[in-house]
C-alpha positions in Angstrom: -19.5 23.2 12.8 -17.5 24.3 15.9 -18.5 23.7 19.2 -19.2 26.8 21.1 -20.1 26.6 24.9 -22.0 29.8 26.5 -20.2 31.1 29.7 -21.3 33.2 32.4 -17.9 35.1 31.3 -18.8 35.2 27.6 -18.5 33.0 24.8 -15.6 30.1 24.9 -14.3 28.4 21.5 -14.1 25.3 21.6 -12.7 22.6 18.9 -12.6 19.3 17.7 -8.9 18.5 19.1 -7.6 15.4 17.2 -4.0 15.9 18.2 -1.8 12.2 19.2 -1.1 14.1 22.8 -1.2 16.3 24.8 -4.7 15.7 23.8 -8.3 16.3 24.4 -9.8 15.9 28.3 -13.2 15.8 29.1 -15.1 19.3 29.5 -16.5 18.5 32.3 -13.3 17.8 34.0 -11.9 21.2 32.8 -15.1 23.0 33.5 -14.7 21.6 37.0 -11.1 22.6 37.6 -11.8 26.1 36.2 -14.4 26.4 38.9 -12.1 25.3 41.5 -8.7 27.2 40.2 -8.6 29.3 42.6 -10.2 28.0 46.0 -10.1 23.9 46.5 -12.2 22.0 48.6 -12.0 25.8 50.4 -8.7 26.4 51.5 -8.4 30.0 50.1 -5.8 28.5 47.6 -5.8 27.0 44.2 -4.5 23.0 44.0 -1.1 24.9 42.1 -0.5 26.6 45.4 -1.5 23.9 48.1 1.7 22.0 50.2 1.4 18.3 48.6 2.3 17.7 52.5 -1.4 19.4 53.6 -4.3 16.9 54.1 -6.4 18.8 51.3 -4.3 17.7 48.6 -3.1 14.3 50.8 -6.4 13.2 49.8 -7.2 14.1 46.7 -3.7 12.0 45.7 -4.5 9.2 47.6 -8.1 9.3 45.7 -6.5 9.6 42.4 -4.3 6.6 43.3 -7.7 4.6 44.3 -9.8 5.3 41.0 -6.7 4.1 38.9 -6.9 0.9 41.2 -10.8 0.4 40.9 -10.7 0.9 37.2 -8.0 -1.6 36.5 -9.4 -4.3 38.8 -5.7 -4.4 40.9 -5.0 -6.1 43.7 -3.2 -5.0 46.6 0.3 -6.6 45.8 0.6 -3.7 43.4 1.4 -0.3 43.2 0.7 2.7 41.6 2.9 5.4 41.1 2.5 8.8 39.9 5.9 9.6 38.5 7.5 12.6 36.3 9.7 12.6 32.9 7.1 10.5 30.7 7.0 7.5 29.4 10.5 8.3 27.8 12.2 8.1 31.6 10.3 4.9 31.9 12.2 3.5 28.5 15.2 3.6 31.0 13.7 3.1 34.6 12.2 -0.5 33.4 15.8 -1.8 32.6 17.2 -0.3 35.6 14.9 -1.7 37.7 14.1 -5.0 36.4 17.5 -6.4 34.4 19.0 -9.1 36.0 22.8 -10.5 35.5 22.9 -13.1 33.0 19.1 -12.9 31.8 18.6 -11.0 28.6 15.6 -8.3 28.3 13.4 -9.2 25.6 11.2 -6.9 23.4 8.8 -7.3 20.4 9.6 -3.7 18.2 6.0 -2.4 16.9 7.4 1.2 16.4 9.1 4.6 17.0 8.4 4.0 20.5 9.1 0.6 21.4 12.5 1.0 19.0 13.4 4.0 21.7 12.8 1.4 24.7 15.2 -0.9 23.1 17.8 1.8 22.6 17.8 2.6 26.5 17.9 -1.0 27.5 20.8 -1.9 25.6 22.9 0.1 27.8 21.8 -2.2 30.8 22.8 -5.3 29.6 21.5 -8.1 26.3 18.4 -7.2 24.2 17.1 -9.7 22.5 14.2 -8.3 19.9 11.9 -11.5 19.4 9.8 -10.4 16.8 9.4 -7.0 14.9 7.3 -5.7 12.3 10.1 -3.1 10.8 10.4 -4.5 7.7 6.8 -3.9 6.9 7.0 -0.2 8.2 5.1 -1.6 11.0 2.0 -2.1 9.4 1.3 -4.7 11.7 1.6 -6.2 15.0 3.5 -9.5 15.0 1.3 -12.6 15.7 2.2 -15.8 18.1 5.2 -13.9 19.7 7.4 -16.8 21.3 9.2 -14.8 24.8 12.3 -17.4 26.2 11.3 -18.7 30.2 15.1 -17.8 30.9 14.4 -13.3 30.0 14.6 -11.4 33.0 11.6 -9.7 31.6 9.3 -9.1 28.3 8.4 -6.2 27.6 5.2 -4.8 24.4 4.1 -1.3 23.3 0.5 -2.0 23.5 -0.6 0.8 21.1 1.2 2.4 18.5 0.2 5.9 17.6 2.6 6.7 14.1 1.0 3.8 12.9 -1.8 3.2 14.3 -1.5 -0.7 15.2 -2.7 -2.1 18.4 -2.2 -5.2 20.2 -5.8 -7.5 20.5 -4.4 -10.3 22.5 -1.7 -10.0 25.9 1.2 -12.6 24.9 2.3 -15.4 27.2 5.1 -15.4 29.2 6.5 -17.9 31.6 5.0 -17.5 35.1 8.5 -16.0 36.6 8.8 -13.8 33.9 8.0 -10.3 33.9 5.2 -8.9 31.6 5.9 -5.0 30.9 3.9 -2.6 29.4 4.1 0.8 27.8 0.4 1.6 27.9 0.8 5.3 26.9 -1.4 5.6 24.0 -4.3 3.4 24.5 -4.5 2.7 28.2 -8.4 2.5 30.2 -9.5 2.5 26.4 -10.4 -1.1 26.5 -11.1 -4.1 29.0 -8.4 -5.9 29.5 -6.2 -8.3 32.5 -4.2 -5.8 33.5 -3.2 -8.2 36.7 -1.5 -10.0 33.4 1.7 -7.0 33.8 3.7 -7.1 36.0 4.8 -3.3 35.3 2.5 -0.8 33.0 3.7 2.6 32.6 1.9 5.4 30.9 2.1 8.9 30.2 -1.0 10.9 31.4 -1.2 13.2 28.0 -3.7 10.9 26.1 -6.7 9.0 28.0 -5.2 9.9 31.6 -5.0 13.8 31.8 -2.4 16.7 31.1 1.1 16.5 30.3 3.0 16.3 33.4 2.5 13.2 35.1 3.2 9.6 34.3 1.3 6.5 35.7 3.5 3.6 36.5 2.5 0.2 38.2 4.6 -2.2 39.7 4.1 -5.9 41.0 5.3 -5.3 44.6 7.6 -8.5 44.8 9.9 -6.7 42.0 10.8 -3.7 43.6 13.2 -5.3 45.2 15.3 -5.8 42.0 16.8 -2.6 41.6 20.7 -2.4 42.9 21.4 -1.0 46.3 24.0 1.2 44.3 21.0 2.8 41.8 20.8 6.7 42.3 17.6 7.0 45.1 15.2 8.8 42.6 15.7 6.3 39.8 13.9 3.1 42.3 10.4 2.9 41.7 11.0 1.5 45.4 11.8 5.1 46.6 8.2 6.2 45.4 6.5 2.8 46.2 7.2 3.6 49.6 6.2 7.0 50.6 3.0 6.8 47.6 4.9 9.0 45.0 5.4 12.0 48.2 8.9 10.9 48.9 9.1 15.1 46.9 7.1 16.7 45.2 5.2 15.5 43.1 3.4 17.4 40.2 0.0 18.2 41.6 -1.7 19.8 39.6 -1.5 17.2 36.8 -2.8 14.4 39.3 -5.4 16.3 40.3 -6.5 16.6 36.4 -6.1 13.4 35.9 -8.2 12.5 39.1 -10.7 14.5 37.7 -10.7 12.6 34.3 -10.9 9.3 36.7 -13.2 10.2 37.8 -15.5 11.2 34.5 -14.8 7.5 33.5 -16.4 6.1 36.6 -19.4 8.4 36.5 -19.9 7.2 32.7 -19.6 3.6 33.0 -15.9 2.9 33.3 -13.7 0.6 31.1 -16.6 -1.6 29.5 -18.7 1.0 28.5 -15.6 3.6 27.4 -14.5 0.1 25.4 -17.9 0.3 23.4 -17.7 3.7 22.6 -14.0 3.6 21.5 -14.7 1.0 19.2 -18.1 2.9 17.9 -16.0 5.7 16.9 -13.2 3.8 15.3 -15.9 1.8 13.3 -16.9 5.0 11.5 -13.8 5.7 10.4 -12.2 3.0 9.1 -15.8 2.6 7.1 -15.1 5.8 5.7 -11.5 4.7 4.9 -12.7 0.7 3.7 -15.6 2.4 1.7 -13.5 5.1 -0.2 -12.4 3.0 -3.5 -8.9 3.9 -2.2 -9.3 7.7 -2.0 -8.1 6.7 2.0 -5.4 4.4 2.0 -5.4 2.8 5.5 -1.6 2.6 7.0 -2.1 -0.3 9.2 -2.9 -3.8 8.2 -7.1 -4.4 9.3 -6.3 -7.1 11.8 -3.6 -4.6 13.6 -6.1 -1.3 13.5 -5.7 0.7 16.9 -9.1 1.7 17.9 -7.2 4.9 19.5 -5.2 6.2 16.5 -6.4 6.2 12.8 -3.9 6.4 9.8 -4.3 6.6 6.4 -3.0 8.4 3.0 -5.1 10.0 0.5 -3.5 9.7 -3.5 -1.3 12.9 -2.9 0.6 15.1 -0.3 -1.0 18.0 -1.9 -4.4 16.8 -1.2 -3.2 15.9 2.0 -2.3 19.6 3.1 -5.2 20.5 1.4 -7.4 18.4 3.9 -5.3 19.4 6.9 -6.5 22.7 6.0 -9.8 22.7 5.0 -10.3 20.5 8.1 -9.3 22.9 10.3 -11.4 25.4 8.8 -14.2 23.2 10.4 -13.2 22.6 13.9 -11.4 19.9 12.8 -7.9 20.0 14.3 -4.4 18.3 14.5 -5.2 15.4 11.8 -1.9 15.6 9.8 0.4 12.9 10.5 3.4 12.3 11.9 6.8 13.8 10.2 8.0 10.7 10.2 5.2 9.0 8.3 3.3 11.7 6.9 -0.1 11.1 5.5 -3.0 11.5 8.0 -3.8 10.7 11.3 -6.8 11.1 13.8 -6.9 10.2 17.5 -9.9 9.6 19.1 -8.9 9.2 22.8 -11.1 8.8 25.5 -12.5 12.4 25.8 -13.0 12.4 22.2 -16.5 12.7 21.8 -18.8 10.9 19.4 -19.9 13.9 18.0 -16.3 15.1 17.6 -15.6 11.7 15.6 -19.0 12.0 13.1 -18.2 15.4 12.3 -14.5 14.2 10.9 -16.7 11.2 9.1 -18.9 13.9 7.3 -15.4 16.0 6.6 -13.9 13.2 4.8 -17.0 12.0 3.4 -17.7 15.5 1.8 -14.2 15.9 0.9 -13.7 12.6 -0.9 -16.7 13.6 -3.3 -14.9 16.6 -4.2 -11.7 15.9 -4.9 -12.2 12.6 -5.9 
């Protein structure tokens, strides 16, 4: 049951990694930087040992910056930044960046995540939280979400992964308000307007590549927002400028994640990593929906992220129990979250169909005995 790939070095283990991030990348991408750890594009050196000033790795940045660009249909009035400190440093860059005197920052709370983002931007000025779904453990992602025409900028979690809800439709927001983004969890999984934000941010460690590195995109016209008096590393109009090499950036993780780019591109891109996506989320919330309630599904069906699965099953003990027999299989990093226990499996990009029908057959096999 687990995957095992022959090597000219011997035999490699390989599992099915359901972990919420870091998380699995495509082996062809890791294959490919294994055969190119030690001498790139033939400079003697590996990529973790090249000058980020030398015109080897000059290029393979700017190509990185390109693919993110093609994939997301962006036009040249915005940038794309390659930043460090995760999505978390984001939860206080947006604020700092974007807040303007008088104009409150508005944010719908969906989670663990988005109720962080709020906590940094109260220390920039008024929060106003214009819909949440707390109250129902955020089972669910609030509908018709009304953002004021005076904010100086809205701001959504677009996937959740403790819960596993996900936003199916952008909200509206005035045309001189700000649309902002935390795309960590479930960005390039699915078609979308991305020209709709005017700022996504993302960290890498789920459908983008390794730890390390954090995508951020800004609408050009508001990096001129930030106070004069901000420290110089904390503008996104620092990086903007000098294409994320105003220092060093961390190259190793961008040339991962170029290599995952570029996987995407060679297999059909957003539409075609869309159908898939949904293809293996289908056969897991059958198994969960088909179960007589053995599964418990967390989320509410109309709210269901198509990156993160969660459900219960009638005890913690069988719980552990599954954890474990799972991982006996190959099957590995599908208990949940401390904070909400029960189960979870994510099925990011690189998560392969395979990887996803195996799980299926798990907790197919598993129901009938324990049932």
């Amino acid at each position: 049951m687990i995957e095992r790939i022959e090597k000219v070095t011997g035999m490699v283990h390989r599992v099915y990694n359901f972990y919420p991030g870091p998380a699995t990348l495509p082996l062809p991408a890791l294959e490919r930087a294994q055969k190119e750890l030690l001498d790139y594009a033939g400079t003697g050196m590996s990529v973790l040992e090249i000058s980020h000033r030398s015109k080897e790795y000059d290029q393979l940045h700017h190509e990185a910056m390109n693919l993110v660009r093609e994939l997301m249909g962006l036009s040249d009035d915005f940038k794309v930044l390659f930043l460090q400190g995760g999505a978390s440093t984001q939860f206080y860059m947006v604020p700092l960046n974007l807040h303007v005197e008088g104009k409150p920052m508005e944010y719908v709370n969906t989670g663990r995540w988005s109720t962080k983002a709020i906590k940094e931007a109260r220390l920039f000025g008024e929060v106003r939280v214009v819909a949440s779904s707390e109250e129902e453990k955020f089972t669910y992602v609030p509908e018709e979400v009304q953002f004021s025409d005076g904010a100086a900028y809205a701001h959504i979690t677009t996937n959740n992964t403790l819960y596993g809800t996900q936003w199916h439709s952008i909200p509206k927001v005035a045309n001189d308000v700000p649309l902002v983004a935390d795309m960590s969890s479930d960005i390039l999984s699915r078609q979308m307007d991305f020209k709709r934000f005017s700022v996504i941010y993302a960290g890498a460690q789920k459908n983008l590549g390794p730890a390390g590195v954090t995508l951020v995109i800004v609408r050009e016209d508001l990096l001129d927002r930030v106070p004069e008096n901000t420290p110089t590393m904390q503008k996104w109009k620092t990086h903007a400028e000098k294409d994320s090499l105003f220092n060093t950036p961390p190259t190793f993780s961008i040339y991962i994640m170029k290599l995952c780019l570029e996987y995407l591109k060679e297999h059909g891109g957003v539409s075609a990593q869309e159908k898939l996506n949904r293809e293996k989320a289908k056969i897991l919330y059958d198994i969960i929906d088909s179960s007589d309630g053995f599964y418990r599904g967390h989320a509410k069906k109309e709210s269901r992220s198509i990156m993160n699965v969660t459900f219960r099953l009638p005890t913690e003990e069988l719980e552990a129990m599954c954890v474990e027999e799972g991982a006996k299989r190959g099957l590995i990093g599908i208990k949940g979250h401390r904070s909400v226990g029960g189960m979870r499996a994510s099925i990011y990009n690189a998560m392969t169909l395979e990887g996803v029908e195996k799980l299926a057959q798990f907790l197919r096999e598993f129901r009938e005995q324990h049932q």
